[in-house]
C-alpha positions in Angstrom: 122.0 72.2 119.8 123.5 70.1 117.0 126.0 71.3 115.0 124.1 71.5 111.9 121.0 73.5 113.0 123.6 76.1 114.4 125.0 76.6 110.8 121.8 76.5 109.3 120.1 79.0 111.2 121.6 82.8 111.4 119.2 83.2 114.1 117.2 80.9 116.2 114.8 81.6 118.9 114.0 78.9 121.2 111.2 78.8 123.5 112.0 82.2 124.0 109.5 84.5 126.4 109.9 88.6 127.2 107.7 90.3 129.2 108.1 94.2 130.4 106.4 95.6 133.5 105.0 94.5 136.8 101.8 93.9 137.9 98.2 94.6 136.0 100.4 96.8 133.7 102.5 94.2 132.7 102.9 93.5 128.5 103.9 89.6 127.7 106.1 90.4 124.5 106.9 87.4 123.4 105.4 84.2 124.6 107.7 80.5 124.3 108.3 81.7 120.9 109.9 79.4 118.2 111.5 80.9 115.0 114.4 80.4 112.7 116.2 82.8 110.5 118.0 80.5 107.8 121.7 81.6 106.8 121.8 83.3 103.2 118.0 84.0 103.0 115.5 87.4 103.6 113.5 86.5 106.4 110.4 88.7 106.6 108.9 89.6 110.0 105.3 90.2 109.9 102.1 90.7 112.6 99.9 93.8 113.7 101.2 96.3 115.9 102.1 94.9 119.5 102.9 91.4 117.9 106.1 91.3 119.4 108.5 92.1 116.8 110.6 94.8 117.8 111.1 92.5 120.8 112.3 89.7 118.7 115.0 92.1 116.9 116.3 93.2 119.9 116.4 89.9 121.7 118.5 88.7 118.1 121.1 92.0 118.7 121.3 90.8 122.1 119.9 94.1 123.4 117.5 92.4 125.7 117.9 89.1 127.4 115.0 86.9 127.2 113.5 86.1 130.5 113.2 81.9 129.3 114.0 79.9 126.5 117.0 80.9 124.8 118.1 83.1 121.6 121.0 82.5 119.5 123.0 83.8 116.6 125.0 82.1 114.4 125.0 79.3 117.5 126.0 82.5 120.2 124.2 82.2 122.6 122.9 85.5 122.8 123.6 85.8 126.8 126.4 84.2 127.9 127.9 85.0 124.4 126.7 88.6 124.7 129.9 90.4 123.9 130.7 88.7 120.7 127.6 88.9 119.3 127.7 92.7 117.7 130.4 92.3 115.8 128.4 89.6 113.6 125.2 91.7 112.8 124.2 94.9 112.1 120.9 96.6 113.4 119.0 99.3 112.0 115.6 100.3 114.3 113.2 101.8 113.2 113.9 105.3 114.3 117.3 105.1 113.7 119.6 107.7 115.4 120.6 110.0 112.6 122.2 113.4 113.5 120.6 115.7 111.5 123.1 118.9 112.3 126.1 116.1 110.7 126.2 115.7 106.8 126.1 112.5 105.1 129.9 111.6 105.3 129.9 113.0 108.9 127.5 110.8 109.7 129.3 107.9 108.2 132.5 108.9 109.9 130.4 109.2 113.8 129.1 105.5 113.4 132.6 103.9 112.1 134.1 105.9 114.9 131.0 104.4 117.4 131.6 100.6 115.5 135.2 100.4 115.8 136.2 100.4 112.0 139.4 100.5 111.2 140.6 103.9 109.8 142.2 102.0 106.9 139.0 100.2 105.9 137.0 103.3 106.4 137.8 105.3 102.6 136.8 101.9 100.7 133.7 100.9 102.7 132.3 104.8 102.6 133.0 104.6 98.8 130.9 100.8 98.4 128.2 102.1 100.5 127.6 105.6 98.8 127.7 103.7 96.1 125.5 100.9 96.9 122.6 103.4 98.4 123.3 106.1 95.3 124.1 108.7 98.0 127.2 109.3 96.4 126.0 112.7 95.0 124.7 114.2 98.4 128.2 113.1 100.9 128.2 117.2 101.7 124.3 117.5 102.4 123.2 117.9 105.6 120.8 114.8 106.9 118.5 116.9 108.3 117.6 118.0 104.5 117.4 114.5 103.0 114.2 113.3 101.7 112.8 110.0 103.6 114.1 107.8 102.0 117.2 108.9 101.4 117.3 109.3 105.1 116.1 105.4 105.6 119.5 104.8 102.9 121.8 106.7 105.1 120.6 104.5 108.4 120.8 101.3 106.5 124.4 102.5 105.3 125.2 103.2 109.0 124.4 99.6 110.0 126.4 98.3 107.1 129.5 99.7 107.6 131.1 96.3 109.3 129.9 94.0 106.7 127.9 92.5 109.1 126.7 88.4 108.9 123.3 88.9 109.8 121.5 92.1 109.4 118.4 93.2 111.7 116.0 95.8 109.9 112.7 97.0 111.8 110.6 98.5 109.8 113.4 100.5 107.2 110.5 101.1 104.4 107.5 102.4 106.9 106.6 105.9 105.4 108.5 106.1 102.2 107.0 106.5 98.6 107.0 102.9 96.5 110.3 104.5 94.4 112.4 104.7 97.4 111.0 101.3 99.0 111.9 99.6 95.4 115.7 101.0 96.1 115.7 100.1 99.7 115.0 96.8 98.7 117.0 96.4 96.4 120.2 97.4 99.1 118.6 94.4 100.7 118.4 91.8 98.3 121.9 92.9 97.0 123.5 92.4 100.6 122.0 88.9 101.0 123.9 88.2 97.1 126.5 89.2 99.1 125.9 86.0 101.6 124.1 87.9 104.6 121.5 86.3 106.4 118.7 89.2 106.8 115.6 89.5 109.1 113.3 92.6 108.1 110.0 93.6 109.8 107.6 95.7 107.9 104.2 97.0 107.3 103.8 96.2 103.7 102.3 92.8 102.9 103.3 93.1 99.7 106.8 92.5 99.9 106.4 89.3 101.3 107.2 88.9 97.8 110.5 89.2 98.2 111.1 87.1 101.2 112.8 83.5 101.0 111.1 82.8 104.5 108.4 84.7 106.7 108.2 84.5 110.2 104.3 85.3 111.2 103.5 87.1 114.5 100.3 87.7 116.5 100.6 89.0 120.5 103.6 87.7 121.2 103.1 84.2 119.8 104.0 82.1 116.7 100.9 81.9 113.7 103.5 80.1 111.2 106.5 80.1 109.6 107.7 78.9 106.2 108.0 80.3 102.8 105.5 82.3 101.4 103.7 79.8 99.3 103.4 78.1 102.2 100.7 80.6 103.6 99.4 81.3 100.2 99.1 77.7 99.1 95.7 76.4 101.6 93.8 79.5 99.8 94.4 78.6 96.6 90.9 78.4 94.3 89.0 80.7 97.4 90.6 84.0 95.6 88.1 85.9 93.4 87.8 89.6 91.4 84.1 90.3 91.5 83.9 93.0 88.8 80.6 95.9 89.1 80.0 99.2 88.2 82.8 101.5 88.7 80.8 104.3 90.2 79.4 101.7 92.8 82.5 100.2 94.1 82.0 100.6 97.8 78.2 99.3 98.1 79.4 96.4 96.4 82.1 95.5 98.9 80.0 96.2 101.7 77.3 93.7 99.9 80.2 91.2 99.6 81.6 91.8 103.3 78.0 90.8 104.7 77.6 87.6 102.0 78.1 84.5 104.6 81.5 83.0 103.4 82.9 86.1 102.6 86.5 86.5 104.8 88.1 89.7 103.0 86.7 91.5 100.6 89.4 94.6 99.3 88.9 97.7 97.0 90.9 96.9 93.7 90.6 98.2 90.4 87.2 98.2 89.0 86.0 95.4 91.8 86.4 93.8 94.7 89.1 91.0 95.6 87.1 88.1 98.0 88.4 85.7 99.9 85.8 83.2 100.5 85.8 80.4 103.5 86.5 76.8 102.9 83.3 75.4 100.6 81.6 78.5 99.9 80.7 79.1 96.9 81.3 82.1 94.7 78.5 83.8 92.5 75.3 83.5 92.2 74.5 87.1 92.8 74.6 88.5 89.1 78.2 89.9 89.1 81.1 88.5 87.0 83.3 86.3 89.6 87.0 85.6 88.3 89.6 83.2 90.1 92.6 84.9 91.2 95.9 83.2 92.6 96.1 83.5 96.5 98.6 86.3 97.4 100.2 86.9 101.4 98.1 89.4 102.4 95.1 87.2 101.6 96.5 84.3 104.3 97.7 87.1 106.7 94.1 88.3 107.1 92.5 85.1 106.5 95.0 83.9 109.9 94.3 87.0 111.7 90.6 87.0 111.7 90.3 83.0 112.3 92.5 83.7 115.4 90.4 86.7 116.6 87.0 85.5 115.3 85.1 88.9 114.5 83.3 89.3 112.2 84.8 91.4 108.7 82.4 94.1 108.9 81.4 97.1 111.6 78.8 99.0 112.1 77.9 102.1 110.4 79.1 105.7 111.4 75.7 107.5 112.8 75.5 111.3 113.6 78.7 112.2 111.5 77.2 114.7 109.6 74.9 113.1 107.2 73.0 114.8 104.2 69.7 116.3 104.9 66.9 115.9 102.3 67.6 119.0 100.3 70.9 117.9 99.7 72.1 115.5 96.9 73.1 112.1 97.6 76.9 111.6 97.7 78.2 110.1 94.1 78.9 106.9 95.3 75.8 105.9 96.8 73.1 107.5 94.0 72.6 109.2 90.7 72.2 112.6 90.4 71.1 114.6 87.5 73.8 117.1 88.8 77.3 116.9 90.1 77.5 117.8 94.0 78.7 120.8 95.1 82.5 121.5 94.9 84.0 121.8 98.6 87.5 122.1 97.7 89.1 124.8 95.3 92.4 124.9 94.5 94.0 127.2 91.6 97.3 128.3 90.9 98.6 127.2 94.2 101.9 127.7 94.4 104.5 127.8 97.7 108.4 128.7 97.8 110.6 128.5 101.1 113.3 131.2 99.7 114.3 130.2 96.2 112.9 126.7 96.5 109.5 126.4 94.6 107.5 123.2 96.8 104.3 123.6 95.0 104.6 124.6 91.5 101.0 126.2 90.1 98.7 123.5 90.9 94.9 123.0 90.7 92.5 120.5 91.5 88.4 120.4 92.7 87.1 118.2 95.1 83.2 117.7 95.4 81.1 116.6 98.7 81.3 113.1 99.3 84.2 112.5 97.9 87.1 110.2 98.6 90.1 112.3 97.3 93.5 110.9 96.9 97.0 113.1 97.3 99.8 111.0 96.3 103.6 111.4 95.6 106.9 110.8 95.9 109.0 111.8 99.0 109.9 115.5 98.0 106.6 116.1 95.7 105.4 118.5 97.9 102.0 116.5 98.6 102.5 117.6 102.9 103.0 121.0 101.8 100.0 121.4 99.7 98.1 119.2 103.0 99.3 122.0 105.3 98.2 124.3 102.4 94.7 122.7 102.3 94.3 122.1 106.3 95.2 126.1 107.5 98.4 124.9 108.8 100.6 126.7 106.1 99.5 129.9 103.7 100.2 129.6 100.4 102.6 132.1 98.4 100.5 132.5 95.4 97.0 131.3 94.5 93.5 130.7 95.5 92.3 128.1 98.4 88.7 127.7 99.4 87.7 124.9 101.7 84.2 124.2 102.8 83.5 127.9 101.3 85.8 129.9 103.1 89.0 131.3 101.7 91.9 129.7 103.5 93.8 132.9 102.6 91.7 135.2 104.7 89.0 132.7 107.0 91.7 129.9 108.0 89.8 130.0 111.3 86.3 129.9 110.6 87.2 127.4 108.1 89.1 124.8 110.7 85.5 124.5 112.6 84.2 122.5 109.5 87.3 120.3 109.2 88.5 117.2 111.0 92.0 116.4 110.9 94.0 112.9 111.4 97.6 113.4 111.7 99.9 110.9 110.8 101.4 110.9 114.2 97.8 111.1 115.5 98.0 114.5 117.6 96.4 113.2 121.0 98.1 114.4 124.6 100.1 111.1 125.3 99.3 112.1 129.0 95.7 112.5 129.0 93.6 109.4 129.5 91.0 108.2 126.6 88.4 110.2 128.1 90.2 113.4 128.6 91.6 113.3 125.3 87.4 113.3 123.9 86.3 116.0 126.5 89.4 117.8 125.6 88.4 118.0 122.0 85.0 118.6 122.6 85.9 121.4 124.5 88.5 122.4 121.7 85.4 122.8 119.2 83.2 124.3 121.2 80.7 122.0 122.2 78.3 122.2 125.4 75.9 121.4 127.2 73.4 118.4 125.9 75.6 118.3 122.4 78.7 117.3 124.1 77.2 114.8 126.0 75.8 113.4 122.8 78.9 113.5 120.8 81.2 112.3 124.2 78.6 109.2 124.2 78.8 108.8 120.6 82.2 108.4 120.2 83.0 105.7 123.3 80.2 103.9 122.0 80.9 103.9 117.7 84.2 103.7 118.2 84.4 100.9 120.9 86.7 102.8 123.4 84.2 102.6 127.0 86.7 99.6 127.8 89.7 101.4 127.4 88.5 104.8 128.6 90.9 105.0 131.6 93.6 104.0 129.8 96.6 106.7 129.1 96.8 107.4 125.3 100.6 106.6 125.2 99.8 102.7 126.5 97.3 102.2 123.7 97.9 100.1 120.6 98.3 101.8 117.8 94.7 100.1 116.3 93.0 101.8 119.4 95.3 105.4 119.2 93.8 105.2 115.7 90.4 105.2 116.8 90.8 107.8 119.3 92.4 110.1 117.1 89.4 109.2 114.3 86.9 110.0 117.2 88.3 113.2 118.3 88.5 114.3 114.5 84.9 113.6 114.3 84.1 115.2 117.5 81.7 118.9 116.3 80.7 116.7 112.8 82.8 118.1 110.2 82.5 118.8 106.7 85.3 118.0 105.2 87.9 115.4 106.9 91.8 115.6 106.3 93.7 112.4 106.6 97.4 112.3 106.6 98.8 109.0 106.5 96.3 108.0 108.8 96.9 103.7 109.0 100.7 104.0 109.3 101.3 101.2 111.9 97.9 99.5 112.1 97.4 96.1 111.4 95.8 94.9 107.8 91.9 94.2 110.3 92.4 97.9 111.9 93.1 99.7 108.4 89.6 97.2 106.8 88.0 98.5 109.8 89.4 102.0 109.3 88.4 102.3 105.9 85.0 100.9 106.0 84.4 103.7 108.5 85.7 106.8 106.4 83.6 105.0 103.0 80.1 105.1 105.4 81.1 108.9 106.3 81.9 110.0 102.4 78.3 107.9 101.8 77.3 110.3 104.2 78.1 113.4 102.8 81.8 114.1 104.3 84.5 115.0 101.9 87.3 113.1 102.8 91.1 113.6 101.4 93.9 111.6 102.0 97.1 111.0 101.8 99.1 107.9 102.0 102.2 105.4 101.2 99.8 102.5 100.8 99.2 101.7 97.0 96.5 99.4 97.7 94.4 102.3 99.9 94.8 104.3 96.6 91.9 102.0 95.5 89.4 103.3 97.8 89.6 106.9 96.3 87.3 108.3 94.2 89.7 110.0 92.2 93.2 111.1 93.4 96.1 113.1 92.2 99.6 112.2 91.6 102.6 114.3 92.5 106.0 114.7 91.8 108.5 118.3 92.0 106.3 120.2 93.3 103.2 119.7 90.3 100.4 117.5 89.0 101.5 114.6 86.4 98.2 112.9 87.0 94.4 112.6 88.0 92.1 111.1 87.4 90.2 107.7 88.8 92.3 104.9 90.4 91.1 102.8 86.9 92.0 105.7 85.0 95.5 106.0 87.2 96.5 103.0 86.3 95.5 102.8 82.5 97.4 106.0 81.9 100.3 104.3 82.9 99.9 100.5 80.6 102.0 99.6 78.3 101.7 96.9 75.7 104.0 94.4 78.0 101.4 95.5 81.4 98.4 96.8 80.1 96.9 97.5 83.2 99.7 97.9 86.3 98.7 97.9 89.7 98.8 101.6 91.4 102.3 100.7 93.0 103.6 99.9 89.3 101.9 102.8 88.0 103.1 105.4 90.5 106.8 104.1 90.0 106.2 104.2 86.2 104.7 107.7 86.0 107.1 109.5 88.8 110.3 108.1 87.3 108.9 108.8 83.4 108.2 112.8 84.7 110.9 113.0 86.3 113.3 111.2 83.4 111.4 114.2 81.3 112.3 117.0 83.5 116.1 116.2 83.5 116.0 116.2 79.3 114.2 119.3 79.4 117.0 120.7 81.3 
């Protein structure tokens, strides 16, 4: 290798293949994979779940060996160079290894002890990096009690101790509120000011906006590299905002996702975002078309979907309890000279653990056929009031009616009208695809003829007959997703509780997701939701923000983000808006004190 693409590349794989397993259950990782990490820049690793990239961070810490090709860092070569190779870069996974028993020094003090730093260096280096991750206040708290992303701080703090030349983080910002992934990044622009080279993977396309290079996975295999104009730049003048009516958001985009030409068509605002192919033309259809400047996400699903070749919508969502005739049409998909019914009530909630108040007083309604929105910080207490709503916690103080039962008094009758999507999808790893469905059809109570039916139903809607043998632990995350979306929606339930339900998935599998859950609220079903993803904020109906414990906000996602303008950014986009109207409550708290 010549001397000058060794100093110019922090990391550089080369023809490099990994594959795991023997046999019919063997997984080809990476495949003759080319990629370069420049010295001094933020290389961003992106691709859907399964793409390969954990593999490619720890081929780069020299954890694995790649079975051809070759890997190397800083020129290293990552094999025959193994041993010198740590002390160069630092490598924070994406469950990092946190003790939760140990404070935040502690912790400090166990990884300097595990990385060999001097004892000398150790009292500056704690000091830079408390500093540096504003953890300074909380050296005495116990991890275990840190908020998450104070906890992703801590790790990242951990794998900085050594100064290292090239830091490897895989996914450091997956679950954490847009505050905390503003801070994080912050840590990581500031470190590569400080001249290291830095490879970070992660689910948000939207900080491809703060990459100097992006590295673009799919399977195992290369779809580009370059800087992110480079992706955006071949979609430029095929980006439009197709503004309609507020109320009919979602039978616009499903209008615009079965126009021919159409390759994305997203939720925003008071419209829908399109993509369109090559020559096609936009408008034509009565609706105000505006030109929009190409953004990463626009190329990632443009390249996905041109590599796959399937089409952008699915079909609908039959038997998942729809309306009958004397019912009124959901909000979204007709008028009605009266609101639907209310199928969530919450007043006065309130919920302490000793003197700790976690839900402060807080009241919202939520009417059939909604899509309702629980948002908030880390800490806000938005997955205690979700336990709260789904019977999994009882409240201290307050009234909670779900689907018309007191959750107080009728938790249990009320579950049987509720479907519920964990965030860590609760299926039985060691069950098979079609165990886990006859499992849950047994766990509500279904027999005979009707769990045949609803058994059928869901290998066929949700596409799983080809995967039905499979164990749930060897699925990818797009299918688990499914499968847990299918057993949910097992007995037909009233009301549907999703908790961070597309951590993970791939920007095609949450489209897909989502076009499911809008056909179900056009249905009938009540669906609320929480989640990390701004841009998913969009597809609510209305939402609620959160932050100590109470309500600053609700209102529409339009309505959202007006409340939070300002005569510099009239009208922020929901990340923007959540950051501006947390930090502004929480700035007002602290005076008040």
């Amino acid at each position: 290798m010549p001397a000058g693409a060794e100093l110019a590349a922090a990391l550089q794989l080369r023809g490099a293949s990994k594959r795991f397993g023997r046999g019919a259950t063997a997984v080809q990782a990476l495949q003759e994979l080319h990629a370069t990490v420049p010295v001094g820049s933020i290389t961003g690793l992106f691709g859907p779940d399964g793409a390969g990239k954990t593999t490619l961070m720890r081929l780069g810490a020299a954890l694995l060996r790649p079975d051809s090709g070759e890997v190397r860092v800083f020129g290293l070569d990552s094999v025959a160079q193994a041993r010198e190779i740590p002390g160069l870069i630092g490598y924070m996974p994406q469950r990092f290894g946190l003790y939760d028993e140990l404070t935040v020094h502690e912790n400090l003090r166990l990884y300097a002890d595990l990385q060999g730093l001097e004892p000398a260096a150790r009292g500056q280096r704690f000091a830079e990096l408390l500093r540096l991750t504003a953890l300074g206040p909380f050296g005495a708290r116990r991890a275990g009690d840190l908020s998450g992303g104070m906890r992703q701080k801590l790790g990242l703090a951990c794998a900085l101790l050594r100064q290292p030349r090239l830091l490897l983080l895989d996914e450091p910002t997956v679950g954490v509120d847009p505050i905390s992934r503003r801070e994080l990044w912050q840590i990581i622009r500031d470190m590569r000011g400080r001249g290291a080279s830095v490879l970070v993977s992660t689910a948000y396309l939207d900080e491809a906006q703060w990459c100097d290079h992006i590295v673009l996975l799919q399977q195992g295999r290369l779809l580009g590299q370059g800087a992110p104009r480079d992706f955006e730049d071949p979609l430029r003048g095929r980006c439009h905002f197709v503004r309609g009516d507020p109320a009919g958001r979602r039978r616009l985009q499903r209008e615009l996702q079965q126009r021919p030409g159409v390759i994305d068509a997203l939720l925003t605002g008071d419209g829908v975002r399109v993509v369109l192919e090559p020559g096609a033309s936009p408008g034509g259809d009565g609706h105000a078309w505006t030109p929009r400047e190409p953004v990463f996400e626009d190329a990632f699903v443009t390249a996905l979907r041109r590599q796959r070749q399937t089409p952008s919508q699915v079909r609908p969502v039959p038997g998942a309890a729809p309306p009958s005739p004397a019912q009124p049409p959901s909000p979204t998909t007709a008028a009605s000279p009266s609101p639907p019914p209310t199928v969530i009530e919450v007043h006065g909630l309130r919920r302490s653990f000793g003197d700790f108040i976690a839900v402060r007083d807080i009241e919202f309604e939520v009417r059939r056929g909604e899509v309702f929105g629980l948002l908030g910080a880390n800490g806000a207490g938005k997955s205690t009031t979700f336990r709260m709503l789904c019977g999994l916690l009882p409240p201290t103080a307050g009234s909670l009616r779900v689907a018309g039962e007191d959750m107080l008094h009728a938790s249990a009758q009320a579950r049987q009208r509720i479907g519920y999507v964990a965030q860590r999808f609760a299926l039985y790893a060691n069950l098979t695809v079609s165990q886990n469905l006859e499992f849950f059809a047994s766990a509500y109570g279904l027999r005979g003829a009707r769990r045949r039916e609803r058994l059928r139903w869901a290998r066929e809607q949700f596409e799983l007959e080809a995967v039905a043998r499979s164990g749930a632990a060897e699925l990818a995350q797009g299918y688990r997703q499914r499968l847990a979306l299918a057993c949910a929606l097992m007995h037909r339930p009233d009301v549907l509780f999703l908790d961070e339900p597309t951590s993970g998935v791939d920007p095609l599998a949450r489209r897909e997701f989502w076009q499911r859950i809008n056909a179900l609220a056009d249905e009938g079903v009540t669906v609320l939701v929480t989640t990390h993803f701004m841009d998913e904020a969009e597809y609510c109906d209305r939402l609620v923000l959160m932050s100590l414990g109470e309500i600053l906000a609700s209102g529409t996602p339009l309505e959202i983000r007006q409340l939070a303008g300002t005569p510099r950014q009239p009208m922020p986009d929901m990340a923007q808006a959540f950051i501006q109207l947390v930090q502004a409550h929480e700035a007002g708290l602290r005076r008040a004190r």
